[in-house]
C-alpha positions in Angstrom: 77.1 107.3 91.2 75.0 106.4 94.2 72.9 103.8 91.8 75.6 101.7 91.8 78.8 102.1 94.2 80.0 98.7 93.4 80.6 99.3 90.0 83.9 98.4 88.1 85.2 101.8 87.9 84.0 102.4 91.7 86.2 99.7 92.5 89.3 100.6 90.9 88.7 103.9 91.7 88.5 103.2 95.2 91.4 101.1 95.6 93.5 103.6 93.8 92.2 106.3 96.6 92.9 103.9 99.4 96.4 102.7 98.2 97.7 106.7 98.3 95.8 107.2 101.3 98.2 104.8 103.0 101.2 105.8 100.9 100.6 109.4 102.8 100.2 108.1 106.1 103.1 106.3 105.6 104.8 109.6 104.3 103.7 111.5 107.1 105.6 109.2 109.6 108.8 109.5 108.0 108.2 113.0 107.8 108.1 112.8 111.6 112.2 111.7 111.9 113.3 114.8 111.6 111.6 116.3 114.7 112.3 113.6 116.4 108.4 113.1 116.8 109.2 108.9 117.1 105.8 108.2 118.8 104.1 110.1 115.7 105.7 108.1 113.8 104.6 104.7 115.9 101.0 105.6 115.4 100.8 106.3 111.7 102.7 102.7 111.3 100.0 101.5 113.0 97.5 102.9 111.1 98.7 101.7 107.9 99.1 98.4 109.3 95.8 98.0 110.6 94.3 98.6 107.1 96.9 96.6 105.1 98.7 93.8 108.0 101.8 92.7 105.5 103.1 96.2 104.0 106.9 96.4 104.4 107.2 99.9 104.5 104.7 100.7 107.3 106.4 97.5 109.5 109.9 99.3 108.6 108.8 103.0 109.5 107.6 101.0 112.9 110.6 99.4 113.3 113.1 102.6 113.2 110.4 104.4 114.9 110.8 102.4 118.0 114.3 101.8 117.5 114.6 105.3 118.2 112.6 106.0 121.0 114.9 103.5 122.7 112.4 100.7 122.0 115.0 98.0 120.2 113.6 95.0 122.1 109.8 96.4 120.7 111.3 97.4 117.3 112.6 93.5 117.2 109.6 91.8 118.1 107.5 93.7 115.3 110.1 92.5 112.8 109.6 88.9 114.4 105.6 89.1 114.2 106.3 90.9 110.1 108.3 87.7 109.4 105.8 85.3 110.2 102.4 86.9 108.8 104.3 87.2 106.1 105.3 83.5 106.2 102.1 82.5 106.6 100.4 84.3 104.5 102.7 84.5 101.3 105.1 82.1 102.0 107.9 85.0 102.1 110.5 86.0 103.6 111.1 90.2 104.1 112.7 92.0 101.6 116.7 92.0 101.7 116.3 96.1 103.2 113.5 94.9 106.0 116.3 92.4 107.4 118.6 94.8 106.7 117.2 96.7 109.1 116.5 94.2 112.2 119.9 93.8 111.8 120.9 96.6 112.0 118.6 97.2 115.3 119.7 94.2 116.6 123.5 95.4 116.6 122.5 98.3 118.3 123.1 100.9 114.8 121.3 104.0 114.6 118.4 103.5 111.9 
């Protein structure tokens, strides 16, 4: 409806488009794991981050991404800048599974 593309419905509608947009992206770089395609994996992260800055899945796929390439120093600092956007802008901490994960990284595990 090109009369009005700021309509209710356009909204929702839109936001519903966008949200599964970055739900596939996201998908896409897990999907990369298995080929050991890591640096695939880095740049659809990346993506989904640029459009939404404090979405825990995304940081996580980043996170094991670089892990494995070798990265864990990288993979650790993403966790560190997650934690405090996420501080700042929510007042929250990561989810139990995102510190799971630096952890994890940290101790040198395969994620």
């Amino acid at each position: 409806m090109a009369e009005d593309p700021y309509d209710d419905w356009a909204i929702a509608e839109r936001e519903r488009l966008r949200e599964l947009y970055l739900e596939l992206v996201t998908r896409l770089g897990e999907l990369a794991f298995p080929e050991a395609r890591y640096g695939e994996a880095v740049q659809r992260a990346s993506r989904v981050l640029a459009a939404d800055p404090i979405r825990e899945t995304a940081f996580r796929l980043l996170m094991r991404a670089h892990a494995r390439e070798g990265n864990r120093a990288v993979a650790l600092r993403a966790y560190r800048r997650y934690a405090e956007t996420l501080q700042r802008e929510l007042g929250e901490e990561p989810a139990p599974e995102t510190r799971d994960l630096a952890r994890q990284i940290r101790n040198g595990e395969v994620v």
